[in-house]
N, C-alpha and C positions, 0 to 999 in steps of 0.2 A: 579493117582498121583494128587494131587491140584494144582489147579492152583493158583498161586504166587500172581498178583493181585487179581483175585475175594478171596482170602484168608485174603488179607488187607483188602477189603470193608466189609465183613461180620464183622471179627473183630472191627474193627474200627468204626462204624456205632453205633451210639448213642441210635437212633430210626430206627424200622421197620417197613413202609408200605406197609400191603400186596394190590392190588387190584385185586379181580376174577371178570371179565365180565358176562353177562350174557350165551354165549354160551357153557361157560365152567361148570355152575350151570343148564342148562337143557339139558333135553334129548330132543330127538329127534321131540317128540311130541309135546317138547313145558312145559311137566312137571316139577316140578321144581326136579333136580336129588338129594335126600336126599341123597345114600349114596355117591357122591361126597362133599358136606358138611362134612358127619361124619369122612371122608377121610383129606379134608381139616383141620380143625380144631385137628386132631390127628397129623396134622405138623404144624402147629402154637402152639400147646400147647409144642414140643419137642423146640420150636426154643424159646420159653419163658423159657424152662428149662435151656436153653443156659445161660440166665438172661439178655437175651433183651425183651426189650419193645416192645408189636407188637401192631398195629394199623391195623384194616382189613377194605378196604372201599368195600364192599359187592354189586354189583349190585342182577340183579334178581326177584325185585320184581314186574313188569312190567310183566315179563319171567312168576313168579309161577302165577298170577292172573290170565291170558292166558289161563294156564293149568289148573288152574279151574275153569273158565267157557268156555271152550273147543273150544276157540278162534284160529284160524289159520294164522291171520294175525294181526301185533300190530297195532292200534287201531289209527287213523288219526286223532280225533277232540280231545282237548286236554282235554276237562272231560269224555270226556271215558279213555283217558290215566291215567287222575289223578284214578277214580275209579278202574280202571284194579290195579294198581297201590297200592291201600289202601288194595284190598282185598288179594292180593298177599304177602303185605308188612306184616303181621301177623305171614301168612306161614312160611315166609322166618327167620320171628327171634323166630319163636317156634323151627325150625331145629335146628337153631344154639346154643341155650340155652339148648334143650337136647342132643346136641353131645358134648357140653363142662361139663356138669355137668357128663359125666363122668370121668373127667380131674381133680373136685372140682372146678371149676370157673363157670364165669359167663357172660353172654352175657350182655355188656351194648349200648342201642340203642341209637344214635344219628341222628335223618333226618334234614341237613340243606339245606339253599338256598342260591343265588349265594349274597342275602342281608345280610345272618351271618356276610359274611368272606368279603363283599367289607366296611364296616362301622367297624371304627376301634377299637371302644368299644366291638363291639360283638363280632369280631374276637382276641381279649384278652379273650373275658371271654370265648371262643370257645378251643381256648388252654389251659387255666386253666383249665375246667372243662376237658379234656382230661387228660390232668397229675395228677389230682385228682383218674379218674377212675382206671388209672394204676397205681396207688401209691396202691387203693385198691385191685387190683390181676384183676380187671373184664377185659375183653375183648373188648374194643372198634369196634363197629358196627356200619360203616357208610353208608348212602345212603344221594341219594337227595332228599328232602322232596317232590317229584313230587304231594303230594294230593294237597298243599297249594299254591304252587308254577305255580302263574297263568298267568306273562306278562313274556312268554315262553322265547321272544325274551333277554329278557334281567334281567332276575332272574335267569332263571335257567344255570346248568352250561353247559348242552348242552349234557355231558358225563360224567360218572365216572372218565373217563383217568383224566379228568382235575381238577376235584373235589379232586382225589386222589392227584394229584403233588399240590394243592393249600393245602390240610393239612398236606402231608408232611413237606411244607415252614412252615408250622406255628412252628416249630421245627429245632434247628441246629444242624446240620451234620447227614440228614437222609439220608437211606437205603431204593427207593422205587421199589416197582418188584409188574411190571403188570402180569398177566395170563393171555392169551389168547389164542386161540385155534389154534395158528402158533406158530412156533419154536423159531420165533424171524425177525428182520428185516435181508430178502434178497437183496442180490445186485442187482435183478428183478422178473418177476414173478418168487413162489417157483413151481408151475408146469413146468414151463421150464427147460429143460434140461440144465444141468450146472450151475443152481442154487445154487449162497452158500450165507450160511448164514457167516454174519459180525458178529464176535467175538465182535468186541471191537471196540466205535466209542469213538474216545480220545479229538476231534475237530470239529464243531460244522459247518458246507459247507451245503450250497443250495441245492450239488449233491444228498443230501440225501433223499431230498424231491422226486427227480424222480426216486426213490425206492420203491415209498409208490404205490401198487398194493390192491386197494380196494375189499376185499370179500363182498357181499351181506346178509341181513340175517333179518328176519321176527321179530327179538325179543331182536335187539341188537342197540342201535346209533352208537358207537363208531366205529373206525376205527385204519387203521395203521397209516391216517396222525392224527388223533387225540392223539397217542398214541406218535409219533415223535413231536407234538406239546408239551403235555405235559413234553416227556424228556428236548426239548430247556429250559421250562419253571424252569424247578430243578437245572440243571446241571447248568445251570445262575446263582440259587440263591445260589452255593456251596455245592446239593447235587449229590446224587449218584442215575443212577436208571438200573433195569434189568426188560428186556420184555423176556418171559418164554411160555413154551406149556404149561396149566394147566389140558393137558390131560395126559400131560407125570406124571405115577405113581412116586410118591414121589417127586415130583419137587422141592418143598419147599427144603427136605432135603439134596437131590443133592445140590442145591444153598448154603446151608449152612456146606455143605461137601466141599466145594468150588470146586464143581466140574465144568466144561469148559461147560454149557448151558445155550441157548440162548443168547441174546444181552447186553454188557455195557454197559452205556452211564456213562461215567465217568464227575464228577464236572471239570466246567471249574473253572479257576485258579483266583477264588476269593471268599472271605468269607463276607457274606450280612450280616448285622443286623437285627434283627426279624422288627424292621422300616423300613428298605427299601425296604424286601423281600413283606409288605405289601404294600408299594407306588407300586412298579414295579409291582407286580403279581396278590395281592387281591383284591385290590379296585376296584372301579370303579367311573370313570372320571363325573365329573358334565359337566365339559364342555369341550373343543376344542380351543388349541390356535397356531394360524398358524405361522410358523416362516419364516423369509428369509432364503435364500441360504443361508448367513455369520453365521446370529446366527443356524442357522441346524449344522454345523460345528462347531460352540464354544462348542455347546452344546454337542454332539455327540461324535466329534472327539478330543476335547481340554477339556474336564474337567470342562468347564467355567458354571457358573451363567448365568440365562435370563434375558436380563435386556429390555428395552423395547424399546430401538433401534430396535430390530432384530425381534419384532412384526408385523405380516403384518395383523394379522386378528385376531376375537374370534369369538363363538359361543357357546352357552348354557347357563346357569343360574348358575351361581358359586359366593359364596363368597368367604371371608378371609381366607383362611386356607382349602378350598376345595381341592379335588384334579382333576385335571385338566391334558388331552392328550396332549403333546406338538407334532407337526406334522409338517413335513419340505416340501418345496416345490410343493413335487412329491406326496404327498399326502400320503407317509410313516410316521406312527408312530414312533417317534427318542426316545421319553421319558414319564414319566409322573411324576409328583411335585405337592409339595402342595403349591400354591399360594398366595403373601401376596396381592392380591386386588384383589375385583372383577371384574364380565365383565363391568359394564359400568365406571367403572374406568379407567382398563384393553385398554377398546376401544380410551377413549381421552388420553390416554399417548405411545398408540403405537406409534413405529417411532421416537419417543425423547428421546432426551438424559436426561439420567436421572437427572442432571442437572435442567431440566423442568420440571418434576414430581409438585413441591411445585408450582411452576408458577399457570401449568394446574389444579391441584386439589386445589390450598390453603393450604396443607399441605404436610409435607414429613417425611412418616414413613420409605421406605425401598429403597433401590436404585435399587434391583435387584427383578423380577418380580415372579420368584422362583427360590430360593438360591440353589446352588447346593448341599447342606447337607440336602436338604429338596426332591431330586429329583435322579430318576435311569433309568437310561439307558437301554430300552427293545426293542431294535428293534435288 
C-alpha cells in the first residue's frame, strides 16, 4: 500500500535529483560496476516517463580510474587524485551514454567547482544551461570537476552529497534522494541489535547528529554526517530529500511507487527565492563580520537589518556588494548578506550608530550594514 506522504513528495516535486555515491557504482574491486549503471538509468529513464525532470549527480569517477589502473587505495596527493580522476571520468560517461541510448536519450556531461555555484552570474547561467538540457530530452550528468579543481580546501565541494543539495537549490520545489549503500539514517549503529531505521525526520534537532555512525571505505569522501549536512542544507531552502539503499534492486522505482524506504527529510516550513537559496547555501563569503551578543539576536532571532552598532570586528577583503559570514559571539555562523560597504569602511563605522556613518566616512549611502532582504539566516 503507498504511503500517503512519500505519495505527495513524488507527486508534487517539480524536479528530481538523483545522487549515486561511489560505493554503490563499484564493485568490490574497485571497478567501476557497468551493469549497475545500465540498471540505474533503466529507473531514471521510467521516472522521466513519469514526465518528471531528473537531474542525476553521478559520483564514481575517482572509483572507475582506481579500477583502471588497479589502484587499491584512493590516492592522497591531490594530482594523483585529479589524474585518477580524468581517466576514470571518460569511463564513467561512456557507461552512461550507452545505457541511455537504449532509452533514445542522451547523456549530457556537466563537471563543476565549488566557484560555478558560489559566484552568481555562473550559478544563473549553471541553472539555465540545465533547464535547457532538459527541455532537450538529455539526461543531466553531474560530477565535480576534480581534474581542474586545485585550492582543495576551498574549491571543491568536499562530496557529492553537497554538490548534489547545492543543485538541487538552484531549482524550486525539488525532490532530492541520495543512494547509498545503507538503508537510510538509524537511530544508532545499524549493526547493533535494535537498530531501526527513522522513517520520517519532519524537524530539524542536533539529536540527529549523534546518529551519524561513520563507515570507512578506500573509494568514497562522503559520509552519513555529510549526507545529514546536505539534508539541513535543502530542507532549509524548501526542499524535500530521501537517503536510500542503492543496493536495494529497483530503489528508484519503489520510491516512486511511494513505497515506505529509506529516510525523509521533509522541507522545513519556508519557501526561499532562487536569491536567497544562493546567499545562504552557494556562495561563498569574501569576508567575516563579527557581531555582538545584541545584534547576534536582532539578526538571528528578530528578523532585523545589521546596522553597524552591533559590529565588533571584520576580516577579509570584501567590497560593496560582496557577500560576507556574519558570526555571533561564540564564533557561530548566524548568517550570511550581501554587504553595502567594504572592510575598511566596515571597520571605522563599527560600533556607531548609524547616525555617524556620514560623520566617519564623509558620506551616507545606507544606514544598515547588510539589509535584511539582502541576507539569510543558516545556522
Amino acid at each position: 500500500m503507498p504511503d500517503l506522504l512519500r505519495d505527495e513528495l513524488v507527486k508534487t516535486s517539480d524536479i528530481i535529483v538523483v545522487k549515486v555515491g561511489t560505493n554503490v557504482l563499484s564493485r568490490k574491486d574497485g571497478l567501476l560496476n557497468v551493469e549497475r549503471i545500465e540498471r540505474l538509468v533503466g529507473e531514471l529513464s521510467g521516472i522521466r516517463n513519469r514526465g518528471k525532470k531528473v537531474i542525476l549527480v553521478s559520483s564514481g569517477a575517482v572509483g572507475a580510474g582506481m579500477g583502471r589502473l588497479g589502484l587499491k587505495e584512493r590516492p592522497a596527493l591531490l594530482p594523483q587524485l585529479q589524474a585518477v580522476a580524468a581517466i576514470g571520468q571518460s569511463k564513467l560517461i561512456e557507461a552512461y551514454e550507452s545505457a541511455l541510448g537504449r532509452f533514445g536519450a542522451h547523456a549530457g556531461q556537466v563537471l563543476l567547482t565549488a566557484d560555478d555555484l558560489s559566484d552568481r552570474k555562473r550559478y544563473l547561467n549553471a541553472r539555465n544551461t540545465l533547464r535547457t538540457m532538459l527541455d532537450y530530452g538529455a539526461l543531466p550528468i553531474i560530477n565535480e570537476n576534480d581534474t581542474v579543481s586545485v585550492r582543495e580546501l576551498h574549491t571543491t565541494f568536499g562530496d557529492n552529497d553537497r554538490l548534489a543539495a547545492l543543485v538541487a537549490n538552484l531549482f524550486s520545489n525539488p525532490l532530492l534522494i541520495l543512494l547509498t549503500d545503507v538503508d537510510g539514517l538509524f537511530d544508532r549503529d545499524p549493526a547493533e541489535p535494535g537498530a531501526q531505521l527513522i522513517s520520517v525526520v519532519a524537524n530539524w534537532t542536533p539529536k540527529l547528529n549523534s546518529y551519524v555512525v561513520e563507515k570507512t571505505s578506500k573509494r568514497s569522501k562522503g559520509g552519513m554526517s555529510s549526507k545529514l549536512k546536505a539534508a539541513k542544507m535543502i530542507t532549509e531552502a524548501g526542499g524535500n530529500m530521501i537517503i536510500a539503499n542503492g543496493d536495494t534492486p529497483d530503489i528508484l522505482t519503489r520510491i516512486f511507487d511511494s513505497e515506505e524506504v529509506g529516510t525523509v527529510f521533509l522541507a522545513q516550513d519556508v519557501v526561499l527565492r532562487a536569491r536567497k537559496r544562493w546567499i545562504g547555501y552557494a556562495g561563498r563569503p569574501a569576508g567575516t563580520i563579527y557581531l555582538d551578543e545584541g545584534a547576534a539576536v536582532a539578526v538571528a532571532k528578530k528578523g532585523k537589518s545589521l546596522l553597524p552598532v552591533g559590529i565588533a570586528d571584520c576580516t577579509g577583503h570584501f567590497e560593496k556588494g560582496d557577500l560576507v559570514s556574519l558570526v555571533d559571539p561564540q564564533g557561530n555562523e548566524v548568517a550570511r548578506g550581501l554587504t553595502n560597504y567594504n572592510t575598511r569602511d566596515t571597520l571605522l563605522i563599527r560600533g556607531k550608530n548609524s547616525k555617524a556613518i556620514r560623520e566617519v566616512l564623509g558620506q551616507f549611502h545606507y544606514e544598515e550594514v547588510v539589509h535584511r532582504d539582502n541576507m539569510q539566516i543558516v545556522f
